[in-house]
C-alpha positions as CSV (number, residue, x, y, z in Angstrom):
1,X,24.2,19.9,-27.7
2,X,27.1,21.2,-26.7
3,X,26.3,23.6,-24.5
4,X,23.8,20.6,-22.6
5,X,27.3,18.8,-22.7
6,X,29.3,21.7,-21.2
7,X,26.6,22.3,-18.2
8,X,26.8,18.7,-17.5
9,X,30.7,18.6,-17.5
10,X,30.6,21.7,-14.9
11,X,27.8,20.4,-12.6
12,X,29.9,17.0,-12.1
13,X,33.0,19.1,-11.8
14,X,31.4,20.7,-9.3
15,X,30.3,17.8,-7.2
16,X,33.1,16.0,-7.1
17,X,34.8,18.4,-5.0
18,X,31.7,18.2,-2.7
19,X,32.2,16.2,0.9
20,X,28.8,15.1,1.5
21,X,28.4,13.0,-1.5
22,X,31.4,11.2,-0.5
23,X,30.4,10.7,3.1
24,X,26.9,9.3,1.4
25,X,28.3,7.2,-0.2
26,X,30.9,5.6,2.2
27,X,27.5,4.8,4.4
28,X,26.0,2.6,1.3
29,X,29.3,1.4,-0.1
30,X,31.6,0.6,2.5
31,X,29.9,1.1,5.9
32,X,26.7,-1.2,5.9
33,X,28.2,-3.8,4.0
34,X,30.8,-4.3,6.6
35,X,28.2,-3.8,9.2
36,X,26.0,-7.2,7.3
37,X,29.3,-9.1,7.2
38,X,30.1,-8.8,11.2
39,X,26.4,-9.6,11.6
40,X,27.0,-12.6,10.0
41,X,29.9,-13.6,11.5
42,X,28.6,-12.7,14.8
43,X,26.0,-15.5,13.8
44,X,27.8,-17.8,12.4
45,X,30.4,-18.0,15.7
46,X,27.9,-17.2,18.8
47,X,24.6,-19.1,17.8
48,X,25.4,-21.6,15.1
49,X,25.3,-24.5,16.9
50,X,23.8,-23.6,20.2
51,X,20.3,-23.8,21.6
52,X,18.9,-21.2,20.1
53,X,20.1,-22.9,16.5
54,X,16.4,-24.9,16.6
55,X,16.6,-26.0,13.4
56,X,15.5,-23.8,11.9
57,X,18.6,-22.7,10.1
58,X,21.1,-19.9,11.3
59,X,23.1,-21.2,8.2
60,X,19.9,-19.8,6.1
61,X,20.0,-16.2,8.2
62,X,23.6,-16.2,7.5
63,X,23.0,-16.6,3.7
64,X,19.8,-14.0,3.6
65,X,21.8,-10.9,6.0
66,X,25.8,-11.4,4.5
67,X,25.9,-13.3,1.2
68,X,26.9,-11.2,-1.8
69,X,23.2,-11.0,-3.4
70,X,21.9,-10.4,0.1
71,X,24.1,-7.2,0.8
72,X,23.3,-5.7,-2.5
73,X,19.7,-6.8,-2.0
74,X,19.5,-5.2,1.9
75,X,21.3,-2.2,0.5
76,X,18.5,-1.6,-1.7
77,X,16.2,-2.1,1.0
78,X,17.7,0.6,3.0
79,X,17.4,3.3,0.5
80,X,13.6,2.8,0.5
81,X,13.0,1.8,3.8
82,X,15.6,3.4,6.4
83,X,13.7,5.4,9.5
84,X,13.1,8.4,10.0
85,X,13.8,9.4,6.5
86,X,14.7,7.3,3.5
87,X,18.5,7.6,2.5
88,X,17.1,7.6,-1.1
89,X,15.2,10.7,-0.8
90,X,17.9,12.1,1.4
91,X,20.9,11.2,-1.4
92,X,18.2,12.9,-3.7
93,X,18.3,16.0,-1.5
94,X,21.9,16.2,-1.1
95,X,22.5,16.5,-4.4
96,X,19.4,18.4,-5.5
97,X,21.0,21.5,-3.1
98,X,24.3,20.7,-4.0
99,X,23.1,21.2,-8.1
100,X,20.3,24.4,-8.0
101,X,20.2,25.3,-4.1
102,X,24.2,26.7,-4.2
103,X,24.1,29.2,-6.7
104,X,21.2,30.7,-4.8
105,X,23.0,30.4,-1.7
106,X,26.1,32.6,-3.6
107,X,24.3,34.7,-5.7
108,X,26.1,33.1,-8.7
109,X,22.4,33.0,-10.7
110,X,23.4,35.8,-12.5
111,X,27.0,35.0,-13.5
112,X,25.6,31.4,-14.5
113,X,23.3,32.4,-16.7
114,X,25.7,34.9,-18.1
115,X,27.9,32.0,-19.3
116,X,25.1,30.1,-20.8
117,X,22.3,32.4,-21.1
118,X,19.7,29.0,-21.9
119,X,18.2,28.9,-19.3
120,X,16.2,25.5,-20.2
121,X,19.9,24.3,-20.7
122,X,21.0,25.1,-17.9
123,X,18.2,23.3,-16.0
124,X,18.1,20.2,-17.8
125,X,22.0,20.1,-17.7
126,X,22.0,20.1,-14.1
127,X,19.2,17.0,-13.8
128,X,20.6,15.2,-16.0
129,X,23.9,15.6,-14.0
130,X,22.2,15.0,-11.0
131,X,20.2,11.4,-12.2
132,X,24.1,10.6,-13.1
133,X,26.1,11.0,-9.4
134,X,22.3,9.9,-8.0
135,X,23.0,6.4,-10.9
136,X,26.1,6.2,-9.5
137,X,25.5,5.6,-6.0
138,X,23.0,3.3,-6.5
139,X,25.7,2.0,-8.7
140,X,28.1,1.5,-6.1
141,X,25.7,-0.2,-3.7
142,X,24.4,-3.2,-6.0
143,X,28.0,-3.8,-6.4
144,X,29.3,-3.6,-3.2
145,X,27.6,-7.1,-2.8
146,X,30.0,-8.7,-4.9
147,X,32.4,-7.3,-3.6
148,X,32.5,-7.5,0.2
149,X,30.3,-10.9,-0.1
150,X,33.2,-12.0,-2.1
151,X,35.2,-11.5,1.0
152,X,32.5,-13.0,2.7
153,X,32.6,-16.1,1.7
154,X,36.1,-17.0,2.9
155,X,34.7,-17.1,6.7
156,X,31.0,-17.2,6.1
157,X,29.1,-20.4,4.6
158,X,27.7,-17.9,1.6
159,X,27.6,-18.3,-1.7
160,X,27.1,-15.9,-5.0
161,X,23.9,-17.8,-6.2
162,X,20.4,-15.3,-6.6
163,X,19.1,-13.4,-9.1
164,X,21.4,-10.6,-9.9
165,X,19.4,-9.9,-13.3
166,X,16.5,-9.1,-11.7
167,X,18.3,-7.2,-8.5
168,X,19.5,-5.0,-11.4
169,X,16.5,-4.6,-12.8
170,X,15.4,-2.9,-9.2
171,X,18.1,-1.1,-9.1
172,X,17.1,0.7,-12.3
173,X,13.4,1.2,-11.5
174,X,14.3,2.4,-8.5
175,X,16.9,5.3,-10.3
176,X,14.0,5.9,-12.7
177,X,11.2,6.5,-10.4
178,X,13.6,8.9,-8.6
179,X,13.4,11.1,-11.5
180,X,10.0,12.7,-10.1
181,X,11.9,12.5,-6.3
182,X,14.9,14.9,-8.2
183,X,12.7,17.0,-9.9
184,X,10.0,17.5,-6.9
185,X,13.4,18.6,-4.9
186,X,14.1,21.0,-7.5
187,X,11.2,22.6,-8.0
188,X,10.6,23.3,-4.2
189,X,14.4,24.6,-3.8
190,X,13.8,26.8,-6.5
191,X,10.1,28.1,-5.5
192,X,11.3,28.6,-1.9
193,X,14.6,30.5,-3.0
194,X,16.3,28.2,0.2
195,X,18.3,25.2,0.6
196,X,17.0,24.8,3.7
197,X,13.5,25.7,3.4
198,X,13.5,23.5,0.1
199,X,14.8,20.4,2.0
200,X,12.2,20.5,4.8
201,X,9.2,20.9,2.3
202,X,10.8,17.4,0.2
203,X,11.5,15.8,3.5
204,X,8.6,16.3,5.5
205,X,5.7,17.8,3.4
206,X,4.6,14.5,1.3
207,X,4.7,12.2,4.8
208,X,2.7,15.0,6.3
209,X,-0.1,14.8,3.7
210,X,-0.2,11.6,3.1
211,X,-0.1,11.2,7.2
212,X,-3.5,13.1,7.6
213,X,-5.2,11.2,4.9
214,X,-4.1,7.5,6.2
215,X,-4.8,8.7,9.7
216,X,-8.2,9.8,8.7
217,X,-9.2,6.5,7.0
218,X,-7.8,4.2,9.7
219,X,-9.1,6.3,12.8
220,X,-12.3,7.9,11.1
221,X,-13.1,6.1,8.0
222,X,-15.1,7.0,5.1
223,X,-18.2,4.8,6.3
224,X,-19.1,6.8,9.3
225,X,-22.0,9.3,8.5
226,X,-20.2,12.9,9.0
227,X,-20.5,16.2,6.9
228,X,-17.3,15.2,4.8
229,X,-18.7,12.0,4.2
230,X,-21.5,13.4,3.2
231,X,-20.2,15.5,1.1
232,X,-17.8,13.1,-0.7
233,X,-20.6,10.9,-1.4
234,X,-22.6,14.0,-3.4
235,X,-19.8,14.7,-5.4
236,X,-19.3,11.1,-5.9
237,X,-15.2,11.3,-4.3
238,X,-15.8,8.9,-1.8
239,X,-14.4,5.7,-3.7
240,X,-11.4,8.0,-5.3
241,X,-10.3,9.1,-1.7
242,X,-10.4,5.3,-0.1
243,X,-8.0,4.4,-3.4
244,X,-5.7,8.0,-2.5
245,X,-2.9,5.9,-0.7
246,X,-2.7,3.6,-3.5
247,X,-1.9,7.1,-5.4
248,X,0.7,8.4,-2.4
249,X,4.1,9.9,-3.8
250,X,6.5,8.1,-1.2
251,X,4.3,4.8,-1.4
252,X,5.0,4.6,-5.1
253,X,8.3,6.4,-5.1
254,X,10.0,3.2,-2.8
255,X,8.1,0.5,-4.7
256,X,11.4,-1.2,-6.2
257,X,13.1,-0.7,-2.6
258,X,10.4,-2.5,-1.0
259,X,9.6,-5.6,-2.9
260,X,13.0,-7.3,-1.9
261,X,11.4,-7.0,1.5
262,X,9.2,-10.3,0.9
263,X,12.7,-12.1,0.2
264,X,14.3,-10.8,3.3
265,X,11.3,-12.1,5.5
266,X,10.9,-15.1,3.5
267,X,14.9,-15.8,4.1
268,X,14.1,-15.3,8.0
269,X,11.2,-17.0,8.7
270,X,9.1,-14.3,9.9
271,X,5.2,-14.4,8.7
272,X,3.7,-12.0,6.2
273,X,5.9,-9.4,4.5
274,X,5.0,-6.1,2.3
275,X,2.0,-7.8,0.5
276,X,0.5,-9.4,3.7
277,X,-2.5,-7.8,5.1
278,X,-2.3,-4.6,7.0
279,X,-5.8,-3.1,7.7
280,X,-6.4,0.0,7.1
281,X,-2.7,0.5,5.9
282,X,-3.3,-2.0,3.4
283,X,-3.0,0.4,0.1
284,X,0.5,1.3,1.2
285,X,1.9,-1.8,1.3
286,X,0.2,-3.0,-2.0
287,X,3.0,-3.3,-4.5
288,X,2.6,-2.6,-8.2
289,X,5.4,-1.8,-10.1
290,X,3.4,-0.9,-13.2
291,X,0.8,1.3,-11.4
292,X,3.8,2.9,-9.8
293,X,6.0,4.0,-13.5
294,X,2.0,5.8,-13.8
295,X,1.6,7.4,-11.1
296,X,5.2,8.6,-10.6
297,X,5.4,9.3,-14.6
298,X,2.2,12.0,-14.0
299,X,4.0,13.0,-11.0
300,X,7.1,14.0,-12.9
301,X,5.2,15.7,-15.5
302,X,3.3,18.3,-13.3
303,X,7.2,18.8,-11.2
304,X,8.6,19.1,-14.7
305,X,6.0,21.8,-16.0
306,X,5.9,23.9,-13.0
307,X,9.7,23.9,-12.6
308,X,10.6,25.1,-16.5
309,X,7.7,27.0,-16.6
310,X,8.8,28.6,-13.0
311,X,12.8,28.4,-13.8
312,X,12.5,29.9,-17.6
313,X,10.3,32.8,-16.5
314,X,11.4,34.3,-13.5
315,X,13.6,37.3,-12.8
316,X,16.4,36.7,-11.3
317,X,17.5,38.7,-8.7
C-alpha cells in the first residue's frame, strides 16, 4: 500500500509542474464561464427590450446561458460535446501522455521501474493519479458556476435555483465512465511506444469506426439485398449490427455530457433535443445511462486486461 501511495504521490508531483494541465483548466474554469457571463450581458443590454424580445423571454435565455446552474450545466455540456474533438477526451489525453507517454519519451522506463520494481504498481498508481487531476478538473468546472454566476447575479436577472444534486450526480458519471476513456489512452500509448502516435489512434480511431458503420446504415442500409447483407442474415448478425451504434464507445462514453442538452434546448425554445428523432442517426442520440455504465464497464475490462497483461509482460527496452 505504500508503495501504490508513493507512485501516486510522484505522479501528482509530477503533474503539477506540467503547463498544459493548467492551460486546460483555465479554458473550463475561468475562460468559458466568463465568456457565458458577457453572453448574457450582451443579452440582457442589446435585445432585452427591443423587437426582437417577442415575448418569448430573453429574461429566460439569460437564465438558461449565464445563471450559476446554467454555467456549471453548459460546462458539462462542453466536455462531451465540443467540435472537432471533445475537451473531455482531449483532458483525458493530456494527462494520459503526461502519466505513461513521458517516461517513454525520456527513456526513464528503466530507472522507474528500478525504484519500484512492481510493475502492476506502478500502472495502477499512475491511473489512479490520473482519474484524480482528471476529478479535479471536472471538479473545478461544476463549481465554477457558483462561483462566476455568483458574480453574475449582481448585473444579470439570475438566480442560484436548479438542481445542483443531480448536476453532481453527472458530474460523477461522467468521471466514472471516463475510466475506460483513461485506460483506452493508456493502453494505445503504451502499445504504440509514442505519444504522438498514441494520441491520434484515441483521437481519431473510435470516430473513424464508428463513422464507417453509421455511414453505412444511413447511406446503404441493412435492408437492401447485397452480399454483406446476405451474409449477415446467414449468420444471423444482421439485427446485432443495426443495434452496433447503440454499442459505440464515444456515444456511450458522453452520455452524462449530453443529457443536459434537452435542458439547454428546452431553456431556449428550440424543438427536439438529444432524444428527439434523428433517422438513421437515431441510436446515437438514444440516451441510457444504465446501458451506458454496461457497455463502458465491458469496455474497461477488455482496456484493463490487454494493458496489465501488455504492461506486466513486456521487456523494456
Amino acid at each position: 500500500m505504500n508503495a501504490l501511495v508513493n507512485v501516486v504521490r510522484a505522479e501528482l508531483f509530477k503533474a503539477a509542474r506540467k503547463r498544459r494541465l493548467y492551460l486546460l483548466a483555465g479554458l473550463l474554469w475561468v475562460i468559458f464561464p466568463l465568456l457565458l457571463l458577457f453572453v448574457g450581458w450582451l443579452l440582457q443590454t442589446r435585445v432585452a427590450g427591443t423587437f426582437v424580445d417577442n415575448g418569448a423571454g430573453v429574461g429566460a435565455v439569460v437564465e438558461a446561458v449565464a445563471a450559476p446552474l446554467a454555467i456549471s450545466r453548459n460546462n458539462l455540456v462542453l466536455l462531451g460535446n465540443s467540435a472537432p474533438v471533445a475537451l473531455l477526451i482531449v483532458a483525458v489525453v493530456l494527462i494520459a501522455a503526461l502519466l505513461i507517454g513521458d517516461e517513454r519519451s525520456q527513456n526513464m522506463w528503466k530507472t522507474v521501474l528500478t525504484v519500484q520494481p512492481a510493475r502492476l504498481t506502478v500502472l495502477l498508481g499512475k491511473l489512479i493519479a490520473a482519474m484524480l487531476l482528471l476529478g479535479l478538473l471536472l471538479l473545478g468546472s461544476y463549481l465554477s458556476g457558483p462561483l462566476f454566476g455568483a458574480l453574475g447575479t449582481l448585473f444579470l436577472p439570475t438566480s442560484f435555483s436548479g438542481d445542483w444534486g443531480g448536476l453532481a450526480g453527472l458530474y460523477l458519471l461522467q468521471w466514472l465512465y471516463a475510466t475506460a476513456a483513461m485506460l483506452f489512452t493508456f493502453l494505445m500509448i503504451w502499445l504504440l511506444r509514442s505519444n504522438l502516435l498514441g494520441i491520434v489512434a484515441v483521437l481519431f480511431l473510435p470516430g473513424l469506426l464508428e463513422g464507417m458503420v453509421t455511414f453505412y446504415q444511413a447511406v446503404v442500409g441493412f435492408d437492401r439485398l447485397n452480399r454483406f447483407n446476405a451474409i449477415l442474415q446467414t449468420l444471423r448478425l444482421r439485427q446485432l449490427f443495426e443495434e452496433l451504434p447503440r454499442y459505440f464507445f464515444t456515444t456511450n462514453l458522453y452520455t452524462p455530457s449530453r443529457l443536459p442538452l434537452n435542458d439547454v434546448t428546452a431553456a431556449l425554445g428550440l424543438p427536439g433535443g438529444v432524444g428527439g428523432s434523428a433517422g438513421p442517426f437515431a441510436g446515437l442520440f438514444d440516451l441510457d445511462l444504465t446501458r451506458a455504465a454496461w457497455v463502458l464497464g465491458l469496455y474497461a475490462a477488455l482496456f484493463a486486461a490487454v494493458l496489465i497483461w501488455s504492461f506486466t509482460r513486456r521487456d523494456i527496452a
